[in-house]
N, C-alpha and C positions, 0 to 999 in steps of 0.2 A: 485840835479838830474844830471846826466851822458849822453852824448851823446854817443850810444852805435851802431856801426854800425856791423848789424852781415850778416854772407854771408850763404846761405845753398845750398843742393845740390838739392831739388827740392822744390815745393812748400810745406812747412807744414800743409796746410788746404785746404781742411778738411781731416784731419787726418786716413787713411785708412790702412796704416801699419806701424809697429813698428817705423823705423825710424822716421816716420811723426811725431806720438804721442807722443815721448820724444825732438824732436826740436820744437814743438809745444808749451809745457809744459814748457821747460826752455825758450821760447823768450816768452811769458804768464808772468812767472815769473820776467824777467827782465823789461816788462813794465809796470809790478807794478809801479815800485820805479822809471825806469829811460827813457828817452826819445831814443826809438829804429827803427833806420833806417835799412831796409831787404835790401840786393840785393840776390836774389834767383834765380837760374835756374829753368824749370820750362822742367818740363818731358811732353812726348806724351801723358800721361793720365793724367795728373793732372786737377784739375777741377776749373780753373780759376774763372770759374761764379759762386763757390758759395763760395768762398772765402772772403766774406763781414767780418766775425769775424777776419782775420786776418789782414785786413785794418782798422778794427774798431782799434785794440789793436796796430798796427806800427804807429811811427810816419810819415815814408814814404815806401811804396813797390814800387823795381823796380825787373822786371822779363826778364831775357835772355834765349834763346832756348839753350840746350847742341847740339856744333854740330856735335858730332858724331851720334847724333839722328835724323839730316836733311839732312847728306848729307852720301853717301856710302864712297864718297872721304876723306872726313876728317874723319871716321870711320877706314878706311885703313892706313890714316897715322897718327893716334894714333895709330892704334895696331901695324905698323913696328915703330914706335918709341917707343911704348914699348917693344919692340923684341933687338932693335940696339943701343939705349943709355940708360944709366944707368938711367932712368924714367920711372918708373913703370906705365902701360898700364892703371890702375884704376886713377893714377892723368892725364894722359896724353888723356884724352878722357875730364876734365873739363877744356882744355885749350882753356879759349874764351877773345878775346882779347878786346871785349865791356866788359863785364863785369871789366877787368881788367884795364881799362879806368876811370871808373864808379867806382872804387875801390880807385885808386890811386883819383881821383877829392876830392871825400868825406872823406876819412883817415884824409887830413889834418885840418879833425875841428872834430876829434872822440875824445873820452876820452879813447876807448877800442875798440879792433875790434875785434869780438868773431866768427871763425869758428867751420859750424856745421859739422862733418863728416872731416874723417883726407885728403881726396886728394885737400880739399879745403884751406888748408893751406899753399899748394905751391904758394898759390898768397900774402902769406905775405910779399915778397919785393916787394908787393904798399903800405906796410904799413910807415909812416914815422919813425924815427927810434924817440927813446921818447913815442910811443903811445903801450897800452899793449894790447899783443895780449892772448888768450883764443883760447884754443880748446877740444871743445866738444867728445869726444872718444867715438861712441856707440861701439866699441868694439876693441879687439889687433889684426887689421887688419892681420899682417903677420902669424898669428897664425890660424886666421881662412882659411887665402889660403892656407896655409900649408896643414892641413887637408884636406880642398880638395882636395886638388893637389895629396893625397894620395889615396881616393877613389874612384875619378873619375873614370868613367870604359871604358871611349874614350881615345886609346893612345895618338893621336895626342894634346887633349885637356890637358892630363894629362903632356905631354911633355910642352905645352905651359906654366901652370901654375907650374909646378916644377920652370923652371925658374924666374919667377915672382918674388917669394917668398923671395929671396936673395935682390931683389932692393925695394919689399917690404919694408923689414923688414929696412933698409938703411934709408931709406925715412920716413918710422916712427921715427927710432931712433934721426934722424933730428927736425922733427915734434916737438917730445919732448921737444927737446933741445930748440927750438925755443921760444916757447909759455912759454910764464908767469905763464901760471894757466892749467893744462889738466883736464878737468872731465871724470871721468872714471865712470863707470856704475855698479861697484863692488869691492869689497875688491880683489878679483881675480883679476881682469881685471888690477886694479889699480898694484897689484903685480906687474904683468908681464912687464908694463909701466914701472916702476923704477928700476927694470932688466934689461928691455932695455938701459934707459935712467937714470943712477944713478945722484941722484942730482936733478929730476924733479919736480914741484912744484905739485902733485895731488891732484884733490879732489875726494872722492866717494862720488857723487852726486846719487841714485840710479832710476831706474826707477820708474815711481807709477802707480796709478791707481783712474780713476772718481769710490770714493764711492758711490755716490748720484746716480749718472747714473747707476750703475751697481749693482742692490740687487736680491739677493738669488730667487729664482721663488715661489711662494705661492704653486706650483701644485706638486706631486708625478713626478717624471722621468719614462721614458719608460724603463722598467727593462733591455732590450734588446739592447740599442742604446748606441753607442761609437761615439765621437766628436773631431776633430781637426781641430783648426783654425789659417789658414795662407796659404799666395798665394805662388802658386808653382814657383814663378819665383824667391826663392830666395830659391839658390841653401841649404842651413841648411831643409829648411821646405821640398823640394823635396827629397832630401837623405833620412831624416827619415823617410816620408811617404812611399814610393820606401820599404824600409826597414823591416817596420811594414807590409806592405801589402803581403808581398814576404814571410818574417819568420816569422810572429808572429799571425797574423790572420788568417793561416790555422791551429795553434795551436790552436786558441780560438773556431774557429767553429766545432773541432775536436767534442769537448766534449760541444758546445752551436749552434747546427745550425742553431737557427734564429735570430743570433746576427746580426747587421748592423750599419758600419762605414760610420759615416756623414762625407766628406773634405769641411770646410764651405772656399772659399778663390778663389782668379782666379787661373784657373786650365788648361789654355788652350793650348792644346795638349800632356798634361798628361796621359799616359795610365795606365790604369786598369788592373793588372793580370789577365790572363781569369777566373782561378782557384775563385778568391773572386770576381769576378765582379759582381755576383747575387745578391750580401749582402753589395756593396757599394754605397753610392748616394751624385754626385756632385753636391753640390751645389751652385757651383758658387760665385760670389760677390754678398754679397747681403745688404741691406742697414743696416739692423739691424742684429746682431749676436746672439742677445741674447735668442730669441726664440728658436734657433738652440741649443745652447750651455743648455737653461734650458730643455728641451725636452732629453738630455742624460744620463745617469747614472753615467757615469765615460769617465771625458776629458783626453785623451792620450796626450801625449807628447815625443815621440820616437826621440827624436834628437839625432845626433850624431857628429854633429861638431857645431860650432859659439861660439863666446864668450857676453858679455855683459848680460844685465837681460830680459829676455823675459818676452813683454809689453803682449801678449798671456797667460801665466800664472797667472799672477796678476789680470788679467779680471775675470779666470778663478775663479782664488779663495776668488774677490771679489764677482762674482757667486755663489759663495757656493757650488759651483763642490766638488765632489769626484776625486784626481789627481793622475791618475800614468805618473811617468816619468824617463826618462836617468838623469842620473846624470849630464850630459852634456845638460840635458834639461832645468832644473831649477840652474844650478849654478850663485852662487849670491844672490838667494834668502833663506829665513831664513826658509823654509819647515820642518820639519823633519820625515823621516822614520817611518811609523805606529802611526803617531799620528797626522799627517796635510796632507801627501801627502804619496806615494807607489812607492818606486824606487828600479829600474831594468836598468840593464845595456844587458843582452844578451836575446835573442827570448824567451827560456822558462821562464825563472824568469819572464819577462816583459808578458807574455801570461798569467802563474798563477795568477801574480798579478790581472790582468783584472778579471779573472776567477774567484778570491777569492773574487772580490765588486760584481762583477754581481750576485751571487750567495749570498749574503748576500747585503738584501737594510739599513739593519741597520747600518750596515760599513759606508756603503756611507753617511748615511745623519752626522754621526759620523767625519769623514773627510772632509765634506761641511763646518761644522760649524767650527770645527777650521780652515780651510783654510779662511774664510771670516772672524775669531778674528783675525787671523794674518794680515790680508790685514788692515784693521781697528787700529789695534797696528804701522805699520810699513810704510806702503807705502800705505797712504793719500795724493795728488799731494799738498796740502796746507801746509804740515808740508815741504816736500822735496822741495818747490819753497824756503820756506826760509832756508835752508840750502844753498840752492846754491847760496842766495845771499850774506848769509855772506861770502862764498868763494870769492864772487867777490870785497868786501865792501875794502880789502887794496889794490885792485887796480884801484880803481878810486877814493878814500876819498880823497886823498890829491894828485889828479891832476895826471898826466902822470908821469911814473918813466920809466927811462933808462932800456932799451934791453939788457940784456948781452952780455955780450963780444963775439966776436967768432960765434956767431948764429945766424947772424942779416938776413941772405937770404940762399935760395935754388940753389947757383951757383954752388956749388961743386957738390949737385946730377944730375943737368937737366946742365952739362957740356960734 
């Protein structure tokens, strides 16, 4: 058994969106087999009190405030330090000097120090040099601000994150180089990582999904109801929504006018086009999704930027949902075209599509059922914990192995 001390960037439990669910699942994983100490930041929402399961499964949690979250001042000088030195605004908002304390104390009795999420690995010089480090990738960070950066429809914002992007991508490429082991969340993803970073040690570790917890609804769907689950404060699931609501659902009510778009996710101060706002209903966070999700005919998936595998699809189709979606919606995952899921890339294609399930319920339930053998075939959380542990098994079987050369700290970027 492994002393594993791993660092995340908010609490993982209870698990309320995507990030959560896969650092959830792979530190689940890891105390299977090995003894796991958490140091985790701990966001303005997160729900400390009912966090019991993830104290049940750490050997020890300790939780630090992010403080760009408490204070305006240190919010200000993370964002001009990421404006004026070469340290990208996204690591430069997790620079807390207790945790970094609390890092360096404990590194030197780890056997491995596994970061979740990449700006958390600018704190790898507290790691002792000997001890191997791990980083979790849910996605190719600089690729997804890229995109951004491109469609954002505020200049100023869009000026802000043009820039980003270049120390981004710097800092990733670092990242890479650094860490012993990267888990990527896809054969894509993992690409892009070793383009970066040629020579990088990857693993695709992929996302999954609770079977048990998530089965197909016994009831008929509402022939009329379309479903999308994911909180609007993450700028992928705003854009596409933004998107779908704008072009594509005055398409669908053209020729269905009493169809109606559930957004199951926090949505708070989100506006509704006037044009579909009759026929959309937010529903806010709610504790359970799945009443939601089994009550529709067909789950939408209108993304158009992020990378990694959306934990939101895998629900979906271990649901038994009927799925249409962007290519950019499901990439990573093994769907295919007219025969598990319905993909579109532009407003009409992505409008017919809707039009062609809602208009035939045998489609649907045809496209449920293979989305739910696939989910069952592939991404089961118990097949995918033990992959990732064999990625980890030659770097703590036989004790700490040497850092490479050249990649030991973050001095050269956050100089």
């Amino acid at each position: 058994m492994a002393r594993i001390l791993a660092v995340t960037s908010r609490l993982p439990f209870p698990p309320r969106e995507g990030h959560q669910l896969r650092a959830w699942h792979v530190l689940r994983a890891l105390a299977s087999r090995h003894e796991v100490t958490l140091l985790s930041f701990q966001r303005n929402d997160d729900l400390p009190t009912d966090a019991a399961p993830l104290h049940a499964a750490m050997a020890r949690v300790e939780t630090f405030r992010i403080p760009s979250e408490r204070s305006r001042t240190a919010l200000a000088r993370g964002a001009l330090r990421g404006m004026l030195t070469p340290t990208p605004f996204l690591v430069a908002k997790y620079d807390a000097p207790a945790l970094r304390a609390r890092l360096t104390a404990l590194a030197r009795d780890a056997d491995l120090v596994h970061f979740d999420m990449l700006p958390l690995i600018a704190h790898a010089d507290c790691v002792p040099e000997g001890v191997p480090v791990t980083l979790n990738a849910h996605n190719v960070e600089h690729r997804l601000l890229a995109t951004r950066a491109r469609i954002e429809p505020r200049a100023w914002a869009r000026r802000f994150l043009a820039g980003q992007v270049g120390k981004l991508e710097a800092f990733e490429r670092r990242a890479c180089e650094r860490a012993d082991a990267v888990l990527a969340c896809s054969e894509v993803d993992a690409q892009g990582l070793r383009e970066l970073a040629p020579g990088c040690n990857v693993h695709v570790v992929v996302n999954g999904v609770d079977l048990h917890t998530n089965q197909p609804a016994a009831h008929a769907p509402d022939p009329d109801r379309l479903v999308f689950v994911g909180q609007m404060g993450w700028f992928p699931n705003r854009d596409g929504v933004e998107w779908f609501l704008r072009e594509v659902f005055p398409r669908i009510l053209a020729r269905r006018p009493a169809t109606r778009f559930e957004l199951v996710g926090k949505a708070e101060g989100f506006e509704v086009p006037d044009a579909v706002r009759a026929h959309v209903d937010l529903a806010g966070f709610v504790d359970d999704l799945r009443p939601h999700v089994h009550d529709a005919s067909v789950y939408v998936v209108p993304l158009r930027a992020g990378s990694g595998t959306r934990l939101k699809v895998l629900e979906a189709m271990a649901l038994g949902k009927a799925i249409v979606t962007t290519s950019v919606g499901s990439e990573g995952i093994a769907l295919r075209h007219d025969h598990s899921a319905l993909y579109a890339d532009d407003a009409d294609g992505f409008a017919n599509a809707v039009l062609s399930l809602l208009e035939s319920p045998s489609r649907v339930a045809e496209l449920g059922i293979e989305a739910r053998r696939l989910a069952e075939d592939e991404y089961g959380w118990e097949a995918i914990g033990t992959r990732l542990l064999r990625a980890y098994e030659p770097l703590v079987a036989g004790g700490a192995r040497p850092v490479r050369a050249g990649v030991g700290n973050f001095d050269a970027i956050e100089a």
